[in-house]
N, CA, C and O atoms as a printed pandas DataFrame, in Angstrom:
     atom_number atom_name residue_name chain_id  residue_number  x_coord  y_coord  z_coord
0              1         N          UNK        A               1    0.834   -1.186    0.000
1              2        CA          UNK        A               1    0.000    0.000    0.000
2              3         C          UNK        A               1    0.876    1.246    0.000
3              4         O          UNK        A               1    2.104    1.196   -0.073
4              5         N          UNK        A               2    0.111    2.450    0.094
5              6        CA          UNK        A               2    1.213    3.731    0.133
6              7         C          UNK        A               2    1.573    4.305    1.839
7              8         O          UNK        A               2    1.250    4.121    3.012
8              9         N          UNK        A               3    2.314    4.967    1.117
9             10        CA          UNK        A               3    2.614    5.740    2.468
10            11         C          UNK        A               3    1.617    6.209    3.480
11            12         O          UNK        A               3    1.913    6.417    4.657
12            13         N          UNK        A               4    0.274    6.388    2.908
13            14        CA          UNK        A               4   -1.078    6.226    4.066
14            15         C          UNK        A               4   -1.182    5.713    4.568
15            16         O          UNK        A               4   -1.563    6.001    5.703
16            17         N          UNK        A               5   -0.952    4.563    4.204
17            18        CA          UNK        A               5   -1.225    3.322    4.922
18            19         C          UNK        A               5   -0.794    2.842    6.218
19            20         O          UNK        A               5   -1.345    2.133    7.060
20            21         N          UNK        A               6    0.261    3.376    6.164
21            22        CA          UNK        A               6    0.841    3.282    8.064
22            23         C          UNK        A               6    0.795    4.265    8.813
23            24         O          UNK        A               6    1.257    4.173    9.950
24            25         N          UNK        A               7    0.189    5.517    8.326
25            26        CA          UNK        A               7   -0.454    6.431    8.961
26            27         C          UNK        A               7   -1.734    6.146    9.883
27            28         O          UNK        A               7   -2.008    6.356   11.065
28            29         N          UNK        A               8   -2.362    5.592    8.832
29            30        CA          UNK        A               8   -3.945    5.134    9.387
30            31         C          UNK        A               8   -3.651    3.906   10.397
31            32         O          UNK        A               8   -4.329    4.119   11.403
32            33         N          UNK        A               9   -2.886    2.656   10.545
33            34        CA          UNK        A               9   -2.380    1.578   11.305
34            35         C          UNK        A               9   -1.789    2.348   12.410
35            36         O          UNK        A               9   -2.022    1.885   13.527
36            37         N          UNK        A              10   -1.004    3.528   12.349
37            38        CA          UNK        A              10   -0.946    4.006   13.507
38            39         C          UNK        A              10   -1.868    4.573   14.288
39            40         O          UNK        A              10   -1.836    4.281   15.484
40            41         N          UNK        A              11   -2.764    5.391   13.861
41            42        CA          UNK        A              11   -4.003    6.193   14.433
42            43         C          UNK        A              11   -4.939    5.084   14.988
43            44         O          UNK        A              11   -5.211    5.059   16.189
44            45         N          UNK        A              12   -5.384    4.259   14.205
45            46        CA          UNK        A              12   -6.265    2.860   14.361
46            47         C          UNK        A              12   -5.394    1.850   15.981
47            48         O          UNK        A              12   -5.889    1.604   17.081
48            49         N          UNK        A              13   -4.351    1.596   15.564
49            50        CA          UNK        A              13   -3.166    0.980   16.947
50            51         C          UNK        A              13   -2.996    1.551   18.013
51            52         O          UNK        A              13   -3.186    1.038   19.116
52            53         N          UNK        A              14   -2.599    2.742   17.788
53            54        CA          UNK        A              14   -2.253    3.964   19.204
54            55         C          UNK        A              14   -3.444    4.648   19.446
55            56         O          UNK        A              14   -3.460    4.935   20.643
56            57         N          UNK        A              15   -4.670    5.135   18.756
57            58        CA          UNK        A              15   -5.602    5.774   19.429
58            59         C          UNK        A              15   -6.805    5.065   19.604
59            60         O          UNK        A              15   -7.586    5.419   20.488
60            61         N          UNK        A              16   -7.057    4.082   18.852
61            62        CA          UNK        A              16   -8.071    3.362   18.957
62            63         C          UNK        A              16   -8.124    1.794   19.418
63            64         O          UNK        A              16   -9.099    1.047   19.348
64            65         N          UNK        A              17   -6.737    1.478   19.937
65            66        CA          UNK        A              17   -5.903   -0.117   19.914
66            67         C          UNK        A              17   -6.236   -0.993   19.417
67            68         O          UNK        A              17   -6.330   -2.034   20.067
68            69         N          UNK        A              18   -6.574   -0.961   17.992
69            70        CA          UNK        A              18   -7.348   -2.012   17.269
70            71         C          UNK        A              18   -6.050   -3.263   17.102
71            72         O          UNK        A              18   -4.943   -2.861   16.744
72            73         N          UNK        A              19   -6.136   -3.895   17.217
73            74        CA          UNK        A              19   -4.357   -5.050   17.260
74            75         C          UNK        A              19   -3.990   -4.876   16.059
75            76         O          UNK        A              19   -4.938   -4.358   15.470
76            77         N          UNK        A              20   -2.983   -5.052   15.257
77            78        CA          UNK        A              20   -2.253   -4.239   14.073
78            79         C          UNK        A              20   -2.973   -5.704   13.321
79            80         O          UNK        A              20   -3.627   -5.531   12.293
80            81         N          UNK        A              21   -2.842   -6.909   13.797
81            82        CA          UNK        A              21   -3.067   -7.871   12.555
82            83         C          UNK        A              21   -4.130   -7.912   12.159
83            84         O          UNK        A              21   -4.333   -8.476   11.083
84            85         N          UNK        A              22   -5.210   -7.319   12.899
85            86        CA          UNK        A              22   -6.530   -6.985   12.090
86            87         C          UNK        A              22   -6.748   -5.601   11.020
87            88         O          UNK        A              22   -7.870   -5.348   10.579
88            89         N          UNK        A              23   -5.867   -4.982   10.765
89            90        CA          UNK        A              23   -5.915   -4.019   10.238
90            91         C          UNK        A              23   -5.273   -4.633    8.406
91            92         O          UNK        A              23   -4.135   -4.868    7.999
92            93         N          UNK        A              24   -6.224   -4.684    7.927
93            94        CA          UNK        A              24   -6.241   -5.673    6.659
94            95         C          UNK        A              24   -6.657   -4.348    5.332
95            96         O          UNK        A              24   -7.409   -3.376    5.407
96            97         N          UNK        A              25   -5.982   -4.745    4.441
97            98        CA          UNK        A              25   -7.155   -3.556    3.355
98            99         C          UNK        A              25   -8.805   -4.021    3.326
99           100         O          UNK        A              25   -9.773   -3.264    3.255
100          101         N          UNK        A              26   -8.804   -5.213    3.389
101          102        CA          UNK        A              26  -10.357   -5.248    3.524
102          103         C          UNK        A              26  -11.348   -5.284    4.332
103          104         O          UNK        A              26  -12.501   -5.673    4.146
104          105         N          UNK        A              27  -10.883   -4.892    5.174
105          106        CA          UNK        A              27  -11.098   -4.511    7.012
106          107         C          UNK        A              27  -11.889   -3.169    6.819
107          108         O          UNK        A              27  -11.319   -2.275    6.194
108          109         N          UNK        A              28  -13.277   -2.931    7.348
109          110        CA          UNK        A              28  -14.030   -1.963    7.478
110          111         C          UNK        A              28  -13.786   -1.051    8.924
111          112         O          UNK        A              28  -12.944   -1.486    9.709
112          113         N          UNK        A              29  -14.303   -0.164    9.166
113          114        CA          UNK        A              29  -14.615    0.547   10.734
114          115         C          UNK        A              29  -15.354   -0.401   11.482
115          116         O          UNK        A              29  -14.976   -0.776   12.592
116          117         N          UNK        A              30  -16.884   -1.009   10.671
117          118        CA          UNK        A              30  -17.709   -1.780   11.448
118          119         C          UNK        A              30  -16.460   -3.513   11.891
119          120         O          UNK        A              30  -16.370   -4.252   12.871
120          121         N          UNK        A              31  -16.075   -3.475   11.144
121          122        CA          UNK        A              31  -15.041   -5.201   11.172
122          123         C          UNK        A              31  -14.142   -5.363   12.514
123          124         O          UNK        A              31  -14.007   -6.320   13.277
124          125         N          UNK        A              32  -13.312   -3.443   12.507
125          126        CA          UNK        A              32  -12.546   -3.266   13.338
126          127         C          UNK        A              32  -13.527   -3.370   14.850
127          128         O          UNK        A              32  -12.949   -3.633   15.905
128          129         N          UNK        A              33  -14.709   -3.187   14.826
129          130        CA          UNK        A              33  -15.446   -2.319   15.934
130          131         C          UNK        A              33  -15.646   -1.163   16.580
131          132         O          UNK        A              33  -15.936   -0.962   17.759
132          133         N          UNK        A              34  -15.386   -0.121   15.330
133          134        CA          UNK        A              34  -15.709    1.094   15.736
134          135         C          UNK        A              34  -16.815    1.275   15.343
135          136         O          UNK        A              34  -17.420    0.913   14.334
136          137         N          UNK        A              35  -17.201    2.176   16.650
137          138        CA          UNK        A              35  -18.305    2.653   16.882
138          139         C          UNK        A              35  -18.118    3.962   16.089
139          140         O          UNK        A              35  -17.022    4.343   15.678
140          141         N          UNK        A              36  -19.795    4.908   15.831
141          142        CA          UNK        A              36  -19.651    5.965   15.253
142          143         C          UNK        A              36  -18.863    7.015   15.832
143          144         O          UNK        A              36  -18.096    7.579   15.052
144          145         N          UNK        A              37  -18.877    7.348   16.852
145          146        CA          UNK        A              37  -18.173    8.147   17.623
146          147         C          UNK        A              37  -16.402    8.306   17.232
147          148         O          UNK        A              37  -15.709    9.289   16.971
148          149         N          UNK        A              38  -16.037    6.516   17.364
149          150        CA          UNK        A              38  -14.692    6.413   16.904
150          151         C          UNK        A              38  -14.080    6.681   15.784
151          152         O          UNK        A              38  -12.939    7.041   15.494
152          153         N          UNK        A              39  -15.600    6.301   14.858
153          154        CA          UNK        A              39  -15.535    6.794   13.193
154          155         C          UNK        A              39  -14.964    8.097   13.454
155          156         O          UNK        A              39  -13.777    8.410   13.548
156          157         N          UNK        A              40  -16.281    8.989   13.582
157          158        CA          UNK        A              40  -15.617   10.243   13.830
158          159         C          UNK        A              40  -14.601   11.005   14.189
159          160         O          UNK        A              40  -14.403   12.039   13.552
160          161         N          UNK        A              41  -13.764   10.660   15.264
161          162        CA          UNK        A              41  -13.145   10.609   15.793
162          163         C          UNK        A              41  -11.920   10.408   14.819
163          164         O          UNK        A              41  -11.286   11.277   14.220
164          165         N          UNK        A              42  -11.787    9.343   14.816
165          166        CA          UNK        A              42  -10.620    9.343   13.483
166          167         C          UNK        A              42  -10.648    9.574   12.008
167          168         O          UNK        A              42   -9.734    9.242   11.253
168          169         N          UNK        A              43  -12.331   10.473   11.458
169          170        CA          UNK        A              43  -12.055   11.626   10.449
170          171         C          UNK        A              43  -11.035   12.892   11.023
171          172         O          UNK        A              43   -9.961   13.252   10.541
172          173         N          UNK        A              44  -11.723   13.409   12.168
173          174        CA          UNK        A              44  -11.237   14.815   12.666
174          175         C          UNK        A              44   -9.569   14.117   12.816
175          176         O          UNK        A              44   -8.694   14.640   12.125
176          177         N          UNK        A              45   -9.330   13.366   13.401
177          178        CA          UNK        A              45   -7.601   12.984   13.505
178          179         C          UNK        A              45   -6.936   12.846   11.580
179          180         O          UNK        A              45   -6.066   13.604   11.151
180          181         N          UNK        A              46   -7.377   12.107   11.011
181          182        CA          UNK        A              46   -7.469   12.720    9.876
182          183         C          UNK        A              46   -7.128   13.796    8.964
183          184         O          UNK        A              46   -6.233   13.945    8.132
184          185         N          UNK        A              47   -8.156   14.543    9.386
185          186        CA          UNK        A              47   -8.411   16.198    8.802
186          187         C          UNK        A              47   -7.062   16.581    9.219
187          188         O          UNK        A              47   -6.091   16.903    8.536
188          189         N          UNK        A              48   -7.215   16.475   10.550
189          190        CA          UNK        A              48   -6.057   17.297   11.519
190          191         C          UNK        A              48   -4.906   17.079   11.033
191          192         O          UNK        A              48   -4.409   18.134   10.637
192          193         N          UNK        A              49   -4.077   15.955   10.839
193          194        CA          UNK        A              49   -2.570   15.272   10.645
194          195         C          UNK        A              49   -2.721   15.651    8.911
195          196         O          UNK        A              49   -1.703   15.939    8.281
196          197         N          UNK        A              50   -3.869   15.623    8.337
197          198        CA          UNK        A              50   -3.168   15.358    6.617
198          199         C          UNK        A              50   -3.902   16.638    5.808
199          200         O          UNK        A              50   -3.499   17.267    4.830
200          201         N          UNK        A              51   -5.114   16.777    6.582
201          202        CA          UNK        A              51   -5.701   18.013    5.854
202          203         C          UNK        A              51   -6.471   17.359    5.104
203          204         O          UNK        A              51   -6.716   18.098    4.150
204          205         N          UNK        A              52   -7.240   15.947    4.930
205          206        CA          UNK        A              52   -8.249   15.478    4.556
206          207         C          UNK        A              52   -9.358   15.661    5.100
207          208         O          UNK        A              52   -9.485   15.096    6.187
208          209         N          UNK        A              53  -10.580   16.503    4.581
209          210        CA          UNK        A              53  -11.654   16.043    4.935
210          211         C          UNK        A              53  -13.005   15.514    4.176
211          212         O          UNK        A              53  -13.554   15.962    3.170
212          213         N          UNK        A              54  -13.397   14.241    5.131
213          214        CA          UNK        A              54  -14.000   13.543    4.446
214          215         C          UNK        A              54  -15.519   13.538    5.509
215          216         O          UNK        A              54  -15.415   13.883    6.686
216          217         N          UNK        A              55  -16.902   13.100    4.912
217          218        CA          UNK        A              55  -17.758   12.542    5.659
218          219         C          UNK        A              55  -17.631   11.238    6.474
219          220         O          UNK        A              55  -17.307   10.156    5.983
220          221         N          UNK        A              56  -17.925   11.462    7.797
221          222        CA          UNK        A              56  -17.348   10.138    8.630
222          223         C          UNK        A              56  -18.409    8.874    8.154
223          224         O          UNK        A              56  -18.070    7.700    8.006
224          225         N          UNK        A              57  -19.733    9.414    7.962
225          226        CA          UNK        A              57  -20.420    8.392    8.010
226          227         C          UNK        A              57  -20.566    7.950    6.624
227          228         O          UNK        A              57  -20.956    6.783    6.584
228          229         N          UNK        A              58  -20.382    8.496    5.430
229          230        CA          UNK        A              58  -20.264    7.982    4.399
230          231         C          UNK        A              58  -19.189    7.274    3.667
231          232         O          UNK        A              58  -19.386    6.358    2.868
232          233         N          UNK        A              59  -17.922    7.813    4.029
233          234        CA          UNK        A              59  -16.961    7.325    3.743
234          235         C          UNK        A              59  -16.101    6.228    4.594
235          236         O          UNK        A              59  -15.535    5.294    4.025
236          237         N          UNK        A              60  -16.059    6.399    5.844
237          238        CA          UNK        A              60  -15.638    5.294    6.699
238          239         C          UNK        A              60  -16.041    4.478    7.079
239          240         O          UNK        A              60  -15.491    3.572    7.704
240          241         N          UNK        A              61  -17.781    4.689    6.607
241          242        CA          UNK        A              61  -18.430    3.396    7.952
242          243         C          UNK        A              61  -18.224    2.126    6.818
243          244         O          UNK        A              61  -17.953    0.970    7.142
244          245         N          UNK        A              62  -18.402    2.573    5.517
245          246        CA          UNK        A              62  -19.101    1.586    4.042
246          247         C          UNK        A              62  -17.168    1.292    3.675
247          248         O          UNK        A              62  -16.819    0.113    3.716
248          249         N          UNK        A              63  -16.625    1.817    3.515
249          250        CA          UNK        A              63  -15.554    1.622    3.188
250          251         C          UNK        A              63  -14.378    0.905    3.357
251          252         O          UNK        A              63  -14.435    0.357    4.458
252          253         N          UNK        A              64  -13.151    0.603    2.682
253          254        CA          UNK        A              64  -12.719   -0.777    3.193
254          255         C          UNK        A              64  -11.278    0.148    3.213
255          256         O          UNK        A              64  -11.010    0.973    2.340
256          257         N          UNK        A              65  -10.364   -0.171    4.443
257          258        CA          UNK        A              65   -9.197    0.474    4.793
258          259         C          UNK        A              65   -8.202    1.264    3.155
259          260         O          UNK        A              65   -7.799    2.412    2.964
260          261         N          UNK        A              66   -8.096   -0.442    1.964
261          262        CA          UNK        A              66   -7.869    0.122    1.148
262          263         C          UNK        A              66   -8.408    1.230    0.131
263          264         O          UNK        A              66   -7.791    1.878   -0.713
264          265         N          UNK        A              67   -9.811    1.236    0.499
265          266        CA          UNK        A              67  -10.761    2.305   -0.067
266          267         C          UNK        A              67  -10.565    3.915    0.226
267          268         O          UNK        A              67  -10.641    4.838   -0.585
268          269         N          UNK        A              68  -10.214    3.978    2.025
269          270        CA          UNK        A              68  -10.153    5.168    2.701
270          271         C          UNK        A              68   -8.692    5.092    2.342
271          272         O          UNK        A              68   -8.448    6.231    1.944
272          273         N          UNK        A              69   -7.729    4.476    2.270
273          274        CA          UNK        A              69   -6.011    4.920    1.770
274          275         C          UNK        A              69   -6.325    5.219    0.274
275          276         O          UNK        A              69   -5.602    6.195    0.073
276          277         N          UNK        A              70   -6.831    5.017   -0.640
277          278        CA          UNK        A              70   -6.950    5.523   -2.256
278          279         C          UNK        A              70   -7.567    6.693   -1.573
279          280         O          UNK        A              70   -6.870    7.654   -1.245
280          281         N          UNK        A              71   -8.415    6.663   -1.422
281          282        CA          UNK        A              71   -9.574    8.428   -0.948
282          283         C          UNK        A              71   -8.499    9.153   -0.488
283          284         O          UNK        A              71   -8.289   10.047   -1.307
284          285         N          UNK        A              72   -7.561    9.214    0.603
285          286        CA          UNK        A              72   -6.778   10.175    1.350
286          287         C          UNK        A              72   -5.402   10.232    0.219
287          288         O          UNK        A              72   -5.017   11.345   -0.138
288          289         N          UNK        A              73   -4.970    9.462   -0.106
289          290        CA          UNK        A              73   -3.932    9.545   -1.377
290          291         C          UNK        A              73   -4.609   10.319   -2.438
291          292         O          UNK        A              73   -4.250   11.484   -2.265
292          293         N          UNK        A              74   -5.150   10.274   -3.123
293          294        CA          UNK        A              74   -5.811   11.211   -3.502
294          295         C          UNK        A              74   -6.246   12.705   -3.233
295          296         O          UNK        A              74   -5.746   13.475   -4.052
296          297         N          UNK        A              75   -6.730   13.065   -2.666
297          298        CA          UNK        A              75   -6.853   13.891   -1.794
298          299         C          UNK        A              75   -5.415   14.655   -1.289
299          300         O          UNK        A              75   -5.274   15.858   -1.507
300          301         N          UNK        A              76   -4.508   13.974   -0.693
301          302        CA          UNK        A              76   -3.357   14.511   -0.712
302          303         C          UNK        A              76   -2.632   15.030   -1.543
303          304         O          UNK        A              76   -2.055   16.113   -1.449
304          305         N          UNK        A              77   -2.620   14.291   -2.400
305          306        CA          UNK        A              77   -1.924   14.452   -4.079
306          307         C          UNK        A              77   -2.782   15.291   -4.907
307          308         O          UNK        A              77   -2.418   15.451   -6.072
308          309         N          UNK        A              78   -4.059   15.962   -4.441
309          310        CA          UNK        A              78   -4.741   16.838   -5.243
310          311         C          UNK        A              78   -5.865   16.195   -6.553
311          312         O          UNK        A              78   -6.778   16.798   -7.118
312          313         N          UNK        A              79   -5.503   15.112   -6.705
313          314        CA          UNK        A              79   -6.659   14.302   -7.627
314          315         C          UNK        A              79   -7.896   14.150   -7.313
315          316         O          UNK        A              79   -8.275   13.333   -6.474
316          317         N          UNK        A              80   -8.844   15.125   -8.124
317          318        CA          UNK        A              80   -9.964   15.601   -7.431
318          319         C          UNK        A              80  -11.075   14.801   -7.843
319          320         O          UNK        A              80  -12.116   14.752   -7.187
320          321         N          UNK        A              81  -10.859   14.063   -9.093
321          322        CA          UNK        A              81  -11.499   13.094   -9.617
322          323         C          UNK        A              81  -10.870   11.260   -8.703
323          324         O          UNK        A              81  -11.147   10.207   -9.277
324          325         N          UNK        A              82  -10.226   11.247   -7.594
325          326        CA          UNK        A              82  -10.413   10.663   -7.046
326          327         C          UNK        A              82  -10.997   10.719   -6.079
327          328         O          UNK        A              82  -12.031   10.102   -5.819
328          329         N          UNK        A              83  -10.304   11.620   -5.262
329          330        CA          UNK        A              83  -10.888   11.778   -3.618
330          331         C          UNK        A              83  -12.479   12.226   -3.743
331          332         O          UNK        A              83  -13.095   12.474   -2.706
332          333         N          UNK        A              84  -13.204   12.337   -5.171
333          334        CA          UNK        A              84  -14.886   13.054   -5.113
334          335         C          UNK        A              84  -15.153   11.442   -5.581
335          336         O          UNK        A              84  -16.340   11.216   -5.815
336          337         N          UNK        A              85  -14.417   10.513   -5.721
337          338        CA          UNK        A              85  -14.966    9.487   -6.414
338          339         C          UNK        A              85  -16.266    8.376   -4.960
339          340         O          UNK        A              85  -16.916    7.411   -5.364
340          341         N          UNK        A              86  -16.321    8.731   -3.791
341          342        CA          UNK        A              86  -17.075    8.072   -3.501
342          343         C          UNK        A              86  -18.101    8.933   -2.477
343          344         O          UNK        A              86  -19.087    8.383   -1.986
C-alpha cells in the first residue's frame, strides 16, 4: 500500500488499539469495531494530521481500509477526480 497506509495503522493501533493484525485492506470501521463516535473521531484525527476532509459516516463506515487509503492519497496528491470518487 502507500505511504497512508501506516499512517492510518498508527491512528487505528495507538488511538483506537485495534491489534495491528486486524488491520487488513479489507477490514471496514464496522469489522474493526468502531463505533460511530470512533468513526468520527478518526475523520477529525485525519483532517487534523493530513488536511483530509472527508464525511465520517459515508466514507468510513461503508468503506474498506484500502478504499479510505486511495480516498486520502488522492486527496493529498490533489486528484480531485479521485478523492470526489465516492
Amino acid at each position: 500500500m502507500s505511504a497512508i497506509h501506516p499512517r492510518i495503522t498508527d491512528v487505528l493501533t495507538n488511538t483506537f488499539k485495534v491489534p495491528a493484525a486486524e488491520i487488513l485492506p479489507g477490514s471496514t470501521m464496522d469489522s474493526l469495531e468502531m463505533d460511530s463516535l470512533a468513526v468520527a473521531e478518526f475523520a477529525v484525527i485525519i483532517k487534523e494530521t493530513l488536511g483530509v476532509e472527508a464525511d465520517s459516516d459515508k466514507l468510513y463506515r461503508d468503506a474498506t481500509l484500502a478504499d479510505i487509503t486511495t480516498f486520502i492519497d488522492a486527496a493529498v496528491s490533489g486528484d480531485p477526480a479521485m478523492s470526489n470518487a465516492r
